[in-house]
C-alpha positions as CSV (number, residue, x, y, z in Angstrom):
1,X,92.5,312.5,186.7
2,X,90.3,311.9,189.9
3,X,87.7,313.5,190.4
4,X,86.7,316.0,193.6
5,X,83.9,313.8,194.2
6,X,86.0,310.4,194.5
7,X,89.1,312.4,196.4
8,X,86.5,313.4,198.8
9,X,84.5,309.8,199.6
10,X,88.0,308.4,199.6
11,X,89.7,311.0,201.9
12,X,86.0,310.3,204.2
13,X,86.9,306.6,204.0
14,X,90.7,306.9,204.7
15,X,89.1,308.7,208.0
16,X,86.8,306.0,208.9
17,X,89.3,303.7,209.0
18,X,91.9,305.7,211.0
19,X,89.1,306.6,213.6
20,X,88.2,302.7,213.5
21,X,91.5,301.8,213.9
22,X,91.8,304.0,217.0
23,X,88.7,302.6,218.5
24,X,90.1,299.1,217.8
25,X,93.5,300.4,219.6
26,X,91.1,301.7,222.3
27,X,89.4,298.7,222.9
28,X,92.7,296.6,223.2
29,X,93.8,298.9,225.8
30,X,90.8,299.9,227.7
31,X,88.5,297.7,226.8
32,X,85.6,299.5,225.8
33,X,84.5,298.9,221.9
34,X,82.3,299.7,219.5
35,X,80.3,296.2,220.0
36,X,79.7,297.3,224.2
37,X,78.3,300.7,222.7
38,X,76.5,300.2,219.3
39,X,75.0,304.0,219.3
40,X,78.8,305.3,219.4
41,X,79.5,302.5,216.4
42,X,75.9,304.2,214.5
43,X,77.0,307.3,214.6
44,X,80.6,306.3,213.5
45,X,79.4,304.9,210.2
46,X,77.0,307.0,209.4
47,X,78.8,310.1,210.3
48,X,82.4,309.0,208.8
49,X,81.0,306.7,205.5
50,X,77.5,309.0,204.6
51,X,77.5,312.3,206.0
52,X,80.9,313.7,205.8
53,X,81.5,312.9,202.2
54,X,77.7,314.2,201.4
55,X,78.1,317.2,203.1
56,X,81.1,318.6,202.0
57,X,80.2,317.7,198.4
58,X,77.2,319.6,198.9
59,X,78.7,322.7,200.4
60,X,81.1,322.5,197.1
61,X,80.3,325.8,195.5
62,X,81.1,324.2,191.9
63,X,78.3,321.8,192.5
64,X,78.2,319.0,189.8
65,X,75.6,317.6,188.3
66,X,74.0,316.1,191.5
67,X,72.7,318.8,193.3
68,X,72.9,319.9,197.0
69,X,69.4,318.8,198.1
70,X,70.3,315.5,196.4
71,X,73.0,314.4,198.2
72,X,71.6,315.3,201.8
73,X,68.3,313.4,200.9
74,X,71.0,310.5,199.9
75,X,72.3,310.7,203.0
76,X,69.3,310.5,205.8
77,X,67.9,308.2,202.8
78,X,70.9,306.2,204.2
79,X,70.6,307.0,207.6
80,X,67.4,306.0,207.9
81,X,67.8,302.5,206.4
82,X,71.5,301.6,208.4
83,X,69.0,303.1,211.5
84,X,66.3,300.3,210.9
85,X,68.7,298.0,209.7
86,X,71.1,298.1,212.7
87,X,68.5,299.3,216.1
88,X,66.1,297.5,217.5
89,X,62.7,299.2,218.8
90,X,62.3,296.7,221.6
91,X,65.8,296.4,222.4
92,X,68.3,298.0,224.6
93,X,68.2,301.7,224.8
94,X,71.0,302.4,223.0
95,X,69.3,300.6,220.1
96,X,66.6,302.4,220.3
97,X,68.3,305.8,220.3
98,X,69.4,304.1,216.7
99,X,66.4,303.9,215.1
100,X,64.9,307.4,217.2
101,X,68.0,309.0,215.5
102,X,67.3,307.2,212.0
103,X,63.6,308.7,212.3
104,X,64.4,312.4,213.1
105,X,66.9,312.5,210.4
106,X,63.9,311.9,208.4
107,X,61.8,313.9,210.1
108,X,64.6,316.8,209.5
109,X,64.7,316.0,205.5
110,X,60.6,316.4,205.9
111,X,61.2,319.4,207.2
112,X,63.6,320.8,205.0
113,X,61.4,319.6,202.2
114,X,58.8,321.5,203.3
115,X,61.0,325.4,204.1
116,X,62.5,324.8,200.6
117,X,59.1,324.1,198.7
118,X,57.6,327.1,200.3
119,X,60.1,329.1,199.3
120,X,60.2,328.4,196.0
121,X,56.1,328.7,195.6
122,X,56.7,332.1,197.4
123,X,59.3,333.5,194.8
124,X,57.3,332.4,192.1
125,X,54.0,333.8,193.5
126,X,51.7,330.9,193.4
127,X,49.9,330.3,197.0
């Protein structure tokens, strides 16, 4: 039997590609593509192949053994690298958004880091 965890990354793939498939048609027709607007294709992958899957896997109230804050560090871990990876500080704007986004994705697990380790040195009384 499959697993929740592999029905899930595949049904977020299976999405991917139909959303891809309809940019592709999109293109073809009006010719505007994912390789004229390279945020649009960022946010694409990384919100279809990384966060989706991650996300609802973490909101899975029978949580395996890889635990919630696991899989969202996983996934601005990932963000982060496909944002260096695929912007460009001193190119076009759009590639720059990339990497800005790719940076406050981190900033955002920083600070989640932070809320969550507070609250667990406040229930357990040490200052």
């Amino acid at each position: 039997m499959v697993s929740r965890e592999n029905r899930v990354i595949a049904g977020a793939l299976a999405l991917f590609v139909t959303v891809l498939a309809g940019l592709i048609a999109l293109e073809m027709t009006v010719g505007v593509g994912i390789d004229t607007q390279p945020l649009a294709g960022f946010v694409l992958i990384v919100g279809f192949a990384i966060w989706v899957p991650q996300v609802v896997l973490a909101l899975d109230p029978e949580a395996d053994e890889i635990g919630r804050r696991t899989r969202i560090r996983f996934a601005v871990i990932a963000t982060l690298v496909l944002a260096f990876v695929l912007g460009d500080v001193s190119g076009d704007p759009q590639e720059r958004a990339i990497v800005l986004v790719g940076a406050l994705a981190f900033v955002f697990l920083i600070g989640v880091e932070v809320v969550v380790g507070y609250r667990i040195a406040s229930r357990e009384g040490t200052p």
